[in-house]
N, C-alpha and C positions, 0 to 999 in steps of 0.2 A: 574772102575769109571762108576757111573750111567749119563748117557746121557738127560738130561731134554730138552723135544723138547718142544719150546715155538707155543702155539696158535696163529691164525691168527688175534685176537683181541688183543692179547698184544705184539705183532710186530706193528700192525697200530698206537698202544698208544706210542710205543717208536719211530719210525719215526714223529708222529706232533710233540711230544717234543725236537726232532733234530730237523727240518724245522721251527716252530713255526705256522704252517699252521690251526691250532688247532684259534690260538688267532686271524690270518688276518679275520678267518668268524665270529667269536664272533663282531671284529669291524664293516664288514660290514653289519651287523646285526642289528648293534645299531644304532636308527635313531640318524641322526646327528642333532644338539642342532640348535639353531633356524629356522629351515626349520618345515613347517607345510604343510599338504595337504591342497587345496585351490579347492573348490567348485566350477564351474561356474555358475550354477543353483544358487547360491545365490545373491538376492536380491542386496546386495552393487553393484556389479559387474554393475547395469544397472541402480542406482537414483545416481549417481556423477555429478556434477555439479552445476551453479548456477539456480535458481529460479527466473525471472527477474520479472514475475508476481504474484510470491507470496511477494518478495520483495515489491510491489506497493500496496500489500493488507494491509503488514503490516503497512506503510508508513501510511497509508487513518485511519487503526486501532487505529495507536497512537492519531492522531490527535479527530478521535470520543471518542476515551474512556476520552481525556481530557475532550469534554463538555459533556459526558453523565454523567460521577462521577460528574461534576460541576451543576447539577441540582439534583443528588443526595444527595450530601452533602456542595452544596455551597462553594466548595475550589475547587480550580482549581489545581487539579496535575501537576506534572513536570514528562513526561512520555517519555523513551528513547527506542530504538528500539533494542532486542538483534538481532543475527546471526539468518539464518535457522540453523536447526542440522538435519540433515539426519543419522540418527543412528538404533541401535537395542532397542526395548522398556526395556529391561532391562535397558543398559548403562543411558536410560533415565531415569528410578527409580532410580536407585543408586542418580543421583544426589539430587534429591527431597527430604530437610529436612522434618523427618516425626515425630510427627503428623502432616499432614495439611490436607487442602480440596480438595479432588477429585471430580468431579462434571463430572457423567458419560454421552455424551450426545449423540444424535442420528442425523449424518449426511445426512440431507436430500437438494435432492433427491438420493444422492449416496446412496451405502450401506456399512453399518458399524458403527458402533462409534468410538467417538474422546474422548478426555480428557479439561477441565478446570479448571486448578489447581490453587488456591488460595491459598497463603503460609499466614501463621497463624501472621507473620507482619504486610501484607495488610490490612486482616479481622481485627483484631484490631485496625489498623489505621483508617478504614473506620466505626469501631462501636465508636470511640473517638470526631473523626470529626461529625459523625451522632448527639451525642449528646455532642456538644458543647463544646468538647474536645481539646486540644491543640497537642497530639500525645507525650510528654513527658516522658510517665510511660509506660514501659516493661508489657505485661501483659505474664503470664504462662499460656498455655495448656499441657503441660506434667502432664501424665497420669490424663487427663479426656477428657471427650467430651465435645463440644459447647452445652452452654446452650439453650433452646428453643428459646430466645430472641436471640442470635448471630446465630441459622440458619436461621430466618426470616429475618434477616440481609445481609444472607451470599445468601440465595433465594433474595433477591435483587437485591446485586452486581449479582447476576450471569445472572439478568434479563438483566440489563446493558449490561453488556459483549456479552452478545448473540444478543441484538438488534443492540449493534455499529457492531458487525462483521457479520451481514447480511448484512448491509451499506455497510461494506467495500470490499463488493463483488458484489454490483451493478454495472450493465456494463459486470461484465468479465462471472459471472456462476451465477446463482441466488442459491446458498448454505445456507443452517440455519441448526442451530445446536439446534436441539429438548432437552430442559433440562429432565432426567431420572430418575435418582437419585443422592444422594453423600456418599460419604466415606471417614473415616479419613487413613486408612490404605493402601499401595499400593499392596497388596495381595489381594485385592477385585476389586479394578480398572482392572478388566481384559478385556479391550479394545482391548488385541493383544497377540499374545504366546508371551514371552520373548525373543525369538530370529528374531522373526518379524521386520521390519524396519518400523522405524513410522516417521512423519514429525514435529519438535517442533520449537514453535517459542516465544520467551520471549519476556516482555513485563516489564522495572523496574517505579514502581511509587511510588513518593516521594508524600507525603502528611506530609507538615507540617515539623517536624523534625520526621517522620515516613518513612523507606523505603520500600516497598514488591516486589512481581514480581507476573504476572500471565505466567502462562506457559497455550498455547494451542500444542495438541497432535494429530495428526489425522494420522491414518496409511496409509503405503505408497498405499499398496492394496487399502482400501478405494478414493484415489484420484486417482486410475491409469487409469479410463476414462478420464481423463480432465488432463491428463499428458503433449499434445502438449500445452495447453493452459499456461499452469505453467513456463511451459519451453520456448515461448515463447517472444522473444526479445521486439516484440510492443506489447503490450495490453493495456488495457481502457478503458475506455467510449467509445460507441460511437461517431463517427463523424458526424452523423445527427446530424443538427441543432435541437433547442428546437421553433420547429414554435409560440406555444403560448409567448415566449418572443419577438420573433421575430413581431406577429404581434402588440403585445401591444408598442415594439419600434416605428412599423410605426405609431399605432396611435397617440403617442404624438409627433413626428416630424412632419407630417402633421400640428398640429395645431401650431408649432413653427413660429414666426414671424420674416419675416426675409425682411431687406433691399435691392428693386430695385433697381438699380443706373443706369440710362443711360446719358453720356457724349452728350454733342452733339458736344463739341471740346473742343480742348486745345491748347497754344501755348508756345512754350521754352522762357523762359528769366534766364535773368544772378540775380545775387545778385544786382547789381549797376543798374541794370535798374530793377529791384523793388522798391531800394530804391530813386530812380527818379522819378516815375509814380505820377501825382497832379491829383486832379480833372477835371474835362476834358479831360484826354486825352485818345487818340482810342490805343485800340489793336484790328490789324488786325487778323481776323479765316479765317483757310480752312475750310468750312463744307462738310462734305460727305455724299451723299444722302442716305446710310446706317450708322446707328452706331450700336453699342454696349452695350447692356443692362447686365450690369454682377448683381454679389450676391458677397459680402466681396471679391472683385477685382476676381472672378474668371465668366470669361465673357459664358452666357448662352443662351442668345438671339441675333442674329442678326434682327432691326428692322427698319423701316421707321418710322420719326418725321412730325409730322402736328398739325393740329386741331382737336377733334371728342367733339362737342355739346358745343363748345365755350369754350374750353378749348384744353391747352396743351397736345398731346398725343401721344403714340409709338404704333406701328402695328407691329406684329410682324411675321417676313419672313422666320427666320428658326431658329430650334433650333442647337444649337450648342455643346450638350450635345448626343443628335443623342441616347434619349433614357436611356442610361448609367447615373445613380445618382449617381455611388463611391463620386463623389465630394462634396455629401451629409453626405452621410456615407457609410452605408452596401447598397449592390447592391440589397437587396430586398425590400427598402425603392421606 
């Protein structure tokens, strides 16, 4: 009988196939199903949360863009406030029905550019209303470009857009978004790599029976100097006063005319001795060698009663405002 001496490679093969030790590393080989490697160097990890001052910009935003478009085209939009989105700029093209307007701008004095996107809704709403339109009829842009006339349109609106939202950043940064150029397709809008985190904020407005949205787009890098400001619980205006209102109030309070009244007494009676009192008869006064000189009952002068140049007259001994006009109005009155 011939004796077959097995190799030390096909001994090993027939022990994992006893043990199954062959298949436990193939499993733990396989990365397992929803677990993924997570970055901490990635951008998300550190823009979570909310924005309390850019929330107040967009607030200030809706309200300007209602009267700027209303001087533009004489209708007053009905204009609602979306979410911030703190996302990746892609995730933000994805959502962007395309063709529309990308309006590539330059944020200054930061650095970087942002996005102004006009969805092709709007632009028609706003070229219907432009000329005397009622917003009724769908118009098509697929597969063409804006004619000459609806860019100098759309260079319009975008003029708008940009000047209400330098407003709406009065007080907190002085920010303007320099107009660049525009594009209809999102593969030119390269404002950010695609996995960059950018800050969007919508904007929907109804004209008419017409609805669109503007989307503004600004990367997160581009705002991350003026990140505490954004982030931020109080912000606004400042709390200085506006001195030139201020003093144009005092000057017409100043010439305000207003009623002295000084008592020189009074005395209590009932109903029934009122309705008693005939001609002739005395009511007795305490007088007091001081009275009181007030303004609408609110008493301001303590003074002495006499004569001065053959008349009725009060002198007055102190003031009883002791400086302090609140009772006026504002204390700098």
């Amino acid at each position: 009988m011939n004796q077959q001496i097995l190799s030390q490679d096909e001994v090993d093969a027939l022990l994992q196939g006893i043990t199954g030790e062959s298949q436990k590393l193939e499993q733990e080989d396989a990365p397992k199903e929803g677990i993924r490697d997570y970055n901490l160097a990635q951008q998300e990890r550190i823009v979570r949360g909310r924005m309390p001052t850019m929330e107040i910009i967009n607030e200030r935003f809706a309200r300007n863009i209602r009267i700027g478009l209303f001087n533009l085209i004489r209708r007053s939009p009905e204009v609602s406030v979306g979410g911030i989105k703190v996302q990746k700029y892609s995730a933000f093209l994805r959502e962007i029905v395309v063709p529309t307007n990308f309006n590539i701008m330059a944020v200054r004095p930061l650095r970087g550019s942002g996005l102004i996107v006009c969805d092709p809704t709007l632009v028609f709403g706003v070229i219907d209303a432009l000329f005397g339109g009622v917003g009724k009829f769908h118009t098509r842009i697929e597969g063409r470009d804006f004619s000459a006339t609806e860019q100098r349109v759309i260079h319009r609106l975008v003029e708008v857009i940009t000047a209400e939202y330098k407003k709406s950043w009065h007080g907190i940064y002085p920010v303007e978004m320099d107009y660049q150029r525009s594009e209809m397709q999102p593969q030119f809008a390269t404002v950010a790599t695609p996995s960059e985190i950018v800050v969007c904020c919508s904007f929907t407005l109804e004209i008419g029976d017409t609805s669109g949205t503007i989307h503004i787009c600004i990367p997160y890098a581009t705002l991350e100097p003026i990140r505490d400001i954004l982030y931020s619980s109080i912000q606004g205006d400042s709390a200085e006063p506006d001195r030139r209102w201020v003093k144009l109030l005092t000057q017409q309070i100043q010439s305000a005319e207003v009623d002295l009244v000084a008592e020189l007494a009074n005395a209590p009676a009932t109903v029934e001795q009122l309705l008693a009192f005939k001609p002739g008869d005395f009511i007795e006064l305490d007088l007091e060698k001081i009275i009181k000189a007030k303004v609408d009952g609110v008493p301001v002068f303590d003074c002495f009663y006499g004569t001065s140049n053959n008349k009725y007259s009060i002198r007055i001994d102190k003031l009883l405002t002791a400086g302090n006009t609140s009772w006026l109005g504002d204390h700098n009155v």
